[in-house]
Each structure stands twice: as structure tokens, then as C-alpha cells.
N, C-alpha and C positions, 0 to 999 in steps of 0.2 A: 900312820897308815903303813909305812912300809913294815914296823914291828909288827903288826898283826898279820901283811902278806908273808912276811917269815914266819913268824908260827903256824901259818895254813901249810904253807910247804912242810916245813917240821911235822906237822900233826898227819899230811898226806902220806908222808912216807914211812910212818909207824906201823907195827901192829898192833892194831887196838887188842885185837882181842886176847894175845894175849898177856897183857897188861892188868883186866878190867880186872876189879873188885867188887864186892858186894857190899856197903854198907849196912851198918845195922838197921836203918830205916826201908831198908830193901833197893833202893836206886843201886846203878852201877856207877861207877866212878872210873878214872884212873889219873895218876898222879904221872907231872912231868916236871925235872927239874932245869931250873932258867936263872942260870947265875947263879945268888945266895939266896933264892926261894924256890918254891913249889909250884908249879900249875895245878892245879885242878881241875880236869874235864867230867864234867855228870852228864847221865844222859838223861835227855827230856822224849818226848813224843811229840813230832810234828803231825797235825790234824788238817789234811784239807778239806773244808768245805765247798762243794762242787754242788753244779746245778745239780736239782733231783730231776727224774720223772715225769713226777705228776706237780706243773706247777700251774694249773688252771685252774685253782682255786679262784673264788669272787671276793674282789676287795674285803670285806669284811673278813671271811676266814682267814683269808691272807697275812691282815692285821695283829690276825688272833693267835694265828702260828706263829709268827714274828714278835708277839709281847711273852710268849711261851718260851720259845727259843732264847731270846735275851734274859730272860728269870731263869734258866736253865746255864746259861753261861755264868751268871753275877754267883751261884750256886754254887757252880764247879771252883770257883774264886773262891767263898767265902767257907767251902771246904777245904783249900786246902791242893786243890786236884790239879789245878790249871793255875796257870801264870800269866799268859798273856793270849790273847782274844781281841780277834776285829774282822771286822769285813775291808776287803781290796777297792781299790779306787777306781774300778775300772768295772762294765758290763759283760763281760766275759764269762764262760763257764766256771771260772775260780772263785768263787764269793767271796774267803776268807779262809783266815786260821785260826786256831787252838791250840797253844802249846801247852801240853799235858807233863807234870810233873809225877809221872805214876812210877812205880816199880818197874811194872810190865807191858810190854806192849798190848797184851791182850785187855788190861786193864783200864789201861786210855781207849782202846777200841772199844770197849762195851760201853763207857761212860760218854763218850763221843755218839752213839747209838742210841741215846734214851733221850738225846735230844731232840724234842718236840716238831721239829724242824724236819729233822731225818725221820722219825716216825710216820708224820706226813706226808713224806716222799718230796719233798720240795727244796731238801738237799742232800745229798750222800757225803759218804766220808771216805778217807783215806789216808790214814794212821804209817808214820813211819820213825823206825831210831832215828834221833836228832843228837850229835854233841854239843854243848857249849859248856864254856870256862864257867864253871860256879863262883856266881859272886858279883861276874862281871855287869850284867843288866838283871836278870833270873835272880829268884831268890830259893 
């Protein structure tokens, strides 16, 4: 625990930006050296899901949005887009997250946007740069 609060500080008081690179795959990256190795920081897209709107829907549509939604996420999975995905444990405006594994922010924003969920208006989004260590939990 304490080796990771020292990398936070370390990583705090960097300039990412400019460090970053572009991979061939299009992600950003940038590289930190630790000892006799390398870090690796990629960057993901944090996705939060937040109340929508309009969530007065009647059980059954509710249902319907919500079996759309989750076939929409296993989706962005099984393309490829997304990494990790879940709803919060708690009733509060924050439903959940999305971490998108895209290039570009704009690109987790629009992909975040098609879903079924958010179409509906019975949840909005809000997409942001996220670093973490490649490799560590993320793939």
C-alpha cells in the first residue's frame, strides 16, 4: 500500500502531458522508469452513469431498457471498447461506471451515448481522461 501511495505522489507531481505518446493502436501512453523497469501509464475513459431525466417509465419498459442497456454493455466488452462495467451499491444519483478503453475521449463519449439506457433518458453520461498502470487490473 504504501508503494502504490508513492507512485500517486510520483505520478502527481509529473507532467503528463508532456511525456504522453501515442501508440500505434491510437491510446496514449507514457512511460515511467522504477528501478530496473518501466511503468507504463495508458489512458482509459472514465464513464459515469448518472440518474437521467426521464425515469418514469412503467416497470415493464423499465425492464426493457434495462435488458438493452446490459446487451449494450456485454457489447462494448465483447468489442473490445470497454473493460470494466457495473452499477454502485448505493441509491444515489451515481448508478455506475464504464471504463472505456478507446483512443479518444470523444470516442467513449459517443459509444457511452448509444446506450439504450441513455437514449431513453433514464441515464446520462459523463466521460473523463482516466490514467492507470497497464497491465495492472486493465487489459
Amino acid at each position: 500500500m504504501r508503494i502504490l501511495f508513492i507512485f500517486c505522489l510520483l505520478i502527481a507531481g509529473l507532467n503528463i502531458d508532456a511525456q504522453v505518446k501515442t501508440a500505434p493502436e491510437g491510446y496514449q501512453y507514457f512511460e515511467m522508469p522504477a528501478g530496473d523497469s518501466t511503468i507504463v501509464m495508458k489512458q482509459y475513459f472514465l464513464c459515469f452513469l448518472k440518474s437521467g431525466d426521464i425515469r418514469d417509465q412503467g416497470e415493464e419498459e423499465s425492464a426493457k431498457i434495462q435488458e438493452q442497456h446490459l446487451a449494450h454493455l456485454a457489447r462494448m466488452h465483447e468489442e473490445g471498447h470497454a473493460c470494466v462495467a457495473g452499477p454502485l451499491g448505493h441509491d444515489g444519483d451515481l448508478r455506475g461506471i464504464v471504463i472505456y478503453k478507446t483512443a479518444t475521449q470523444e470516442v467513449a463519449d459517443s459509444l457511452a451515448r448509444l446506450d439504450p439506457a441513455v437514449k431513453a433518458g433514464r441515464l446520462k453520461v459523463e466521460v473523463y481522461p482516466w490514467w492507470a498502470m497497464k497491465g495492472a487490473v486493465l487489459n
